[in-house]
N, C-alpha and C positions, 0 to 999 in steps of 0.2 A: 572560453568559459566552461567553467565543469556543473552540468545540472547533476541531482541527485533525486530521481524520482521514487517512490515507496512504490509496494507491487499492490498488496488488497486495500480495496476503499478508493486508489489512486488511477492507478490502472486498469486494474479487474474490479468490477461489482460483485469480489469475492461474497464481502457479507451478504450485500443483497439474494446475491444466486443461492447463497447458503438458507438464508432465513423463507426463500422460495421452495426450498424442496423440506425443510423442516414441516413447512404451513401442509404442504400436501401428506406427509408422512403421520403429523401429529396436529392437524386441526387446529394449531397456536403457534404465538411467535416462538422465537427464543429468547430465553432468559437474560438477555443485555449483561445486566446487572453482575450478573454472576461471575461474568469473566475475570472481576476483578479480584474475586475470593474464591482459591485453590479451595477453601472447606465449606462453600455452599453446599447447602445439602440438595441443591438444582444437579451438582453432578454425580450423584448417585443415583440419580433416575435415569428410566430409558431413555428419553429426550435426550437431557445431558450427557450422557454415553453415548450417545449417536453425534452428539456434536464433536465431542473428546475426535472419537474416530473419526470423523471428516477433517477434522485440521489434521491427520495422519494420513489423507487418501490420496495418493499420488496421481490416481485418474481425474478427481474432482478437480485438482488444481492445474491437471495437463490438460483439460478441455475446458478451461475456463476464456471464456472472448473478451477482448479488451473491449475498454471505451471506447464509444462510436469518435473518431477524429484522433485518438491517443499514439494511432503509426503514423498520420500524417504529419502532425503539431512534431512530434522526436525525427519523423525522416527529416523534414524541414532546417529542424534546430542543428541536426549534425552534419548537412550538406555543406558548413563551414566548417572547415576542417579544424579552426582552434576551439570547436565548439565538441565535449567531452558528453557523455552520459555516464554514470553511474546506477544503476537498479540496484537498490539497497531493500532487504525486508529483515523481518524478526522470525520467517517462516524457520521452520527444522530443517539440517541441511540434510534430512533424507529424501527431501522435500529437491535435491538441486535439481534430476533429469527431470522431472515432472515439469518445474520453473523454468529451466530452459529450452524445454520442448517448446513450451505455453509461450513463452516470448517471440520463438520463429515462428510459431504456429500463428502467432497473430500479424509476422510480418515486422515485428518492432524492431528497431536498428539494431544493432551490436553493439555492446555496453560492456562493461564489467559487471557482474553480478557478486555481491556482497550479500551475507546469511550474518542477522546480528542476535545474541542472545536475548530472547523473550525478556530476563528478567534485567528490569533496568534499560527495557530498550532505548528510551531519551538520551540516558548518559552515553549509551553504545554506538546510538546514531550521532553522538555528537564527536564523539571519539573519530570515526570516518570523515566528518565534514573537516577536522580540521587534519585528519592525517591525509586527506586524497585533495585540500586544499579548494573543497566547493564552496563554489559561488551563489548557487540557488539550490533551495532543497524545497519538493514538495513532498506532502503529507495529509492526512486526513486525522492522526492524532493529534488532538489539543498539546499532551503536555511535551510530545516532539516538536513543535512547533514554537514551543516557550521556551525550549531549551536550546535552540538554533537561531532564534531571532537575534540575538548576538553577535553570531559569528559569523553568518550568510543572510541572504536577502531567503526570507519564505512565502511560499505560498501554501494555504490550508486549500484542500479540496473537501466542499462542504458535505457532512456528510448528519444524518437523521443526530446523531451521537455528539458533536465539535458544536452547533449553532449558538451554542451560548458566548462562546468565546467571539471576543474581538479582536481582528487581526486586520491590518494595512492592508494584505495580498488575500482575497478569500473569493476561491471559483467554485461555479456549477458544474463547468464543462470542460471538456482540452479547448473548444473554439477560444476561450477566454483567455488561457493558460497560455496558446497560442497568440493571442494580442500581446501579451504581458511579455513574452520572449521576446517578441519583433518588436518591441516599445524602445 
């Protein structure tokens, strides 16, 4: 079987680590909201401009530590050998040595790693699920997740941002994610 795991929210507590040193830097969260709208005027502020550059920081994302359980739960899944991984994100692909530093660096198996364009990322992650022919895809975006429930079995990994949405497959942890493989 071919999993397809996403890299931040999924893997790494990108956001979280991120919105942790915002808090230290600038006294306040970050602007969620904003992400969605290139012409918020959230990113012509300092904040916003410090956020801009860390989704550019190749050290921020090479020393980022995965979920507690996320190398055991993938060593586990790919000890059978018909059993595939995939690492799929929407990160920049100047972004790769950084990402595949961070993947060994945490010990996580060996995968194919896939860079898919930010804009339209749903259609682009669905574009992969049916050209590399996956099985299970997990995610922490809602509308990735709506757009692959079709095509492969999904699991949403819950995140402050997804809770409204209802989905069949929705974990806390890899221990769960980990049930849910071995089921």
């Amino acid at each position: 079987m071919k999993l397809m795991a996403d890299l931040d929210g999924v893997i790494f507590p990108t956001y979280s680590k991120l919105n942790k040193l915002h808090l230290a830097l600038f006294q306040e969260e970050i602007n969620w909201q904003a992400l969605v709208d290139k012409s918020n005027p959230y990113w012509q502020t300092k904040q916003g401009k410090w956020v801009l550059s860390m989704f550019n920081n190749d050290l921020f994302f090479a020393g980022l530590v995965a979920y507690k359980e996320a190398k055991e739960t993938l060593r586990t899944w790919t000890k059978d050998p018909k059993n595939q991984i995939i690492y799929c994100t929407a990160r920049i692909p100047l972004l790769t040595e950084a990402t595949a530093y961070s993947l060994g660096r945490n010990n996580l198996p060996y995968g194919d790693l896939i860079f898919v364009e930010r804009d339209n990322v749903a259609r682009n992650k669905l574009s992969v699920v049916k050209m590399e022919g996956i099985d299970i895809a997990i995610d922490d975006e809602a509308e990735i997740i709506l757009k692959l429930k079709d095509t492969c079995k999904t699991i949403i990994y819950t995140q402050p941002y997804n809770q409204t949405y209802q989905f069949n497959f929705r974990v806390s942890n890899w221990l769960e994610i980990h049930r849910i493989l071995n089921t």
